[in-house]
N, C-alpha and C positions, 0 to 999 in steps of 0.2 A: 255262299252257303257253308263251307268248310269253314272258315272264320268264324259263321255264326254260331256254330255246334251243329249246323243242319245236314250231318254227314250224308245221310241216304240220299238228299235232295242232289247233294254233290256227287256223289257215287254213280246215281243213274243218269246226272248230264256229261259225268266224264268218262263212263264206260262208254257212253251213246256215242261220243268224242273219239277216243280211240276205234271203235267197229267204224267208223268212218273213214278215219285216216291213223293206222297203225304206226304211222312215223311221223304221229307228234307226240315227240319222247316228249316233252314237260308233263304231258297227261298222266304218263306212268307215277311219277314222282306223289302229284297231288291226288292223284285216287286210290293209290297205296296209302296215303297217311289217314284218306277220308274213310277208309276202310278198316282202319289203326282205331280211329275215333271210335268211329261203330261199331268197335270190338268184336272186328273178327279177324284175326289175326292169321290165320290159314287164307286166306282171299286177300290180302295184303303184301303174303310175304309170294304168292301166287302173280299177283299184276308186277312188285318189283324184278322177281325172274322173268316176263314177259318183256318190261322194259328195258332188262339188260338183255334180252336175247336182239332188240331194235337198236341197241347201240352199248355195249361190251365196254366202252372209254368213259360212261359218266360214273365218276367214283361217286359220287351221293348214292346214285341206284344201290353201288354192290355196297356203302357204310351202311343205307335204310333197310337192306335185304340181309345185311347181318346184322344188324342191332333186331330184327324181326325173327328170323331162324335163333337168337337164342334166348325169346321168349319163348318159342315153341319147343325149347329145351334140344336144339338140334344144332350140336356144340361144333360137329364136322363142318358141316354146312355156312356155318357161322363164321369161322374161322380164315372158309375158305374165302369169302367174300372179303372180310378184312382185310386180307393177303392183299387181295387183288385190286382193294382201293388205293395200300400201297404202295401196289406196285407202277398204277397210275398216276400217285404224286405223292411220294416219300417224305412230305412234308406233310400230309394229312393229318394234320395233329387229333381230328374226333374221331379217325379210322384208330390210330396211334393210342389214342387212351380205350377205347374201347376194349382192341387186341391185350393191352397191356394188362386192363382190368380181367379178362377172361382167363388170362395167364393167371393172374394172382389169385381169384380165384380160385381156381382148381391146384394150386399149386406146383405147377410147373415151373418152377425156378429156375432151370436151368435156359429153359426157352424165357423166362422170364429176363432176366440177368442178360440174354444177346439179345433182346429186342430195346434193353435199357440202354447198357453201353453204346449202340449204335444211335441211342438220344443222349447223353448226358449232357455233350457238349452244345448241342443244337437246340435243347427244349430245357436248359437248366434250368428255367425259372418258372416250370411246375410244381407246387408243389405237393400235386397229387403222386405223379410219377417218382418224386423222391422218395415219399413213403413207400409206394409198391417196391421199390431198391430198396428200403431199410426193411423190407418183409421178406422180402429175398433172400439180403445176406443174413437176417438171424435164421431161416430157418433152414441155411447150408451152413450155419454153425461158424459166419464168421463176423465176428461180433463186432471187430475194430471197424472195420467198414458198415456194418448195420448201426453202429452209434453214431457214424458219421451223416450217416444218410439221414436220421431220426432229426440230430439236430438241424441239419438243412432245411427240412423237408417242418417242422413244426414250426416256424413264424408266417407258413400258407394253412398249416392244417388246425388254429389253436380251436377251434371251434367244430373240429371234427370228431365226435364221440370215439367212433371206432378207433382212431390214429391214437387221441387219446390217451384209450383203454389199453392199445397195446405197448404204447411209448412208455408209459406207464408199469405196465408189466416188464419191460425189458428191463426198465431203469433198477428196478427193484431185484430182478434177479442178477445184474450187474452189480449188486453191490450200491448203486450210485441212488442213496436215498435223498442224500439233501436235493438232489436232483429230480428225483421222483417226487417229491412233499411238492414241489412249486408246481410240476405237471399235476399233480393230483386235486391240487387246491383248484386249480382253473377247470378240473370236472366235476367235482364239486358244483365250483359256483355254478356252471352251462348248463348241469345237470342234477340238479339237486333231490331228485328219485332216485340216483344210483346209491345203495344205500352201502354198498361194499366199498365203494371211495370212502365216504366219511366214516367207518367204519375203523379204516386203515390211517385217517386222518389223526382219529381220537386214539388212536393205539401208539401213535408215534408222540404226540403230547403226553400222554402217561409215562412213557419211556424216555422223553426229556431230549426226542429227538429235531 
């Protein structure tokens, strides 16, 4: 039924499931999502706290009970789950970008920048995570290593608007425009409704840049 879209049909055979036998944790997992479906997201993030309260050690529960609490805009809560997937397997890499993303975010860079460092060497080859590092360092003002991180981190992200947008922008106030023309051009092409790209495009041609 979940598979099918038939969330409710699944909802009321897995709740039935659980009032039966409250320690078959897999039920908690798929009548939280099937609950996700049928958009109610308070009853969701409600069965995942119920199924970590059945067993505390499955990191899915406390990644799907965070990635749920910061729909509901409940950033504490959220945070605290993350932690604690974690802290149950430090290798968590969906728990790891999650957290990472919530940092960046809200801009927390300094929690952002230790939760990086303790991945640079382990997860180098994301290159979502390198960008969240080159959002870091420019906006603690340090730019040698925010250029570093931009150019790493842009042969994973060339197709990402926002990375971008702001690769873009950095290049630009860096001085580094022939650098900026070749990122600009590729948002251009991906994106050819931004109309302030080609804008800056047709202004560097007129300038004989």
């Amino acid at each position: 039924y979940y598979q099918s879209g038939e969330a409710e049909r699944a909802i009321a055979l897995l709740d039935n499931l659980i009032e039966m036998d409250p320690d078959y944790f897999s039920a908690y997992m798929l009548a939280g999502q099937a609950k996700l479906l049928a958009g109610d997201d308070e009853a969701a993030y409600s069965t995942f706290l119920d199924g970590i309260g059945r067993d505390e050690y499955d990191k899915g529960l406390h990644l799907s009970a965070g990635k749920c609490a910061l729909k509901l805009n409940r950033i504490q809560e959220a945070e605290t789950h993350l932690k604690e997937a974690l802290v149950l397997d430090p290798e968590y890499i969906d728990a790891f970008i999650v957290l990472a993303s919530l940092y960046n975010e809200q801009e927390r860079d300094i929690e952002l920048l230790e939760l990086l460092s303790y991945a640079e060497a382990e997860k180098d080859d994301i290159a979502l995570l390198k960008a969240f590092l080159a959002y870091a360092y420019e906006r603690t003002e340090q730019y040698v290593d925010a250029y570093k991180s931009y150019v790493k981190a842009y042969s994973g992200m060339k197709e990402d608007h926002e990375f971008l947008a702001n690769y873009a922008n950095f290049l630009v106030e860096e001085g580094k425009r022939s650098e900026a023309v070749d990122v600009i051009q590729q948002l251009v092409t991906l994106f050819p409704e931004d109309q302030t790209w080609r804008a800056f495009l047709e202004a560097q041609t007129d300038e004989g840049v």
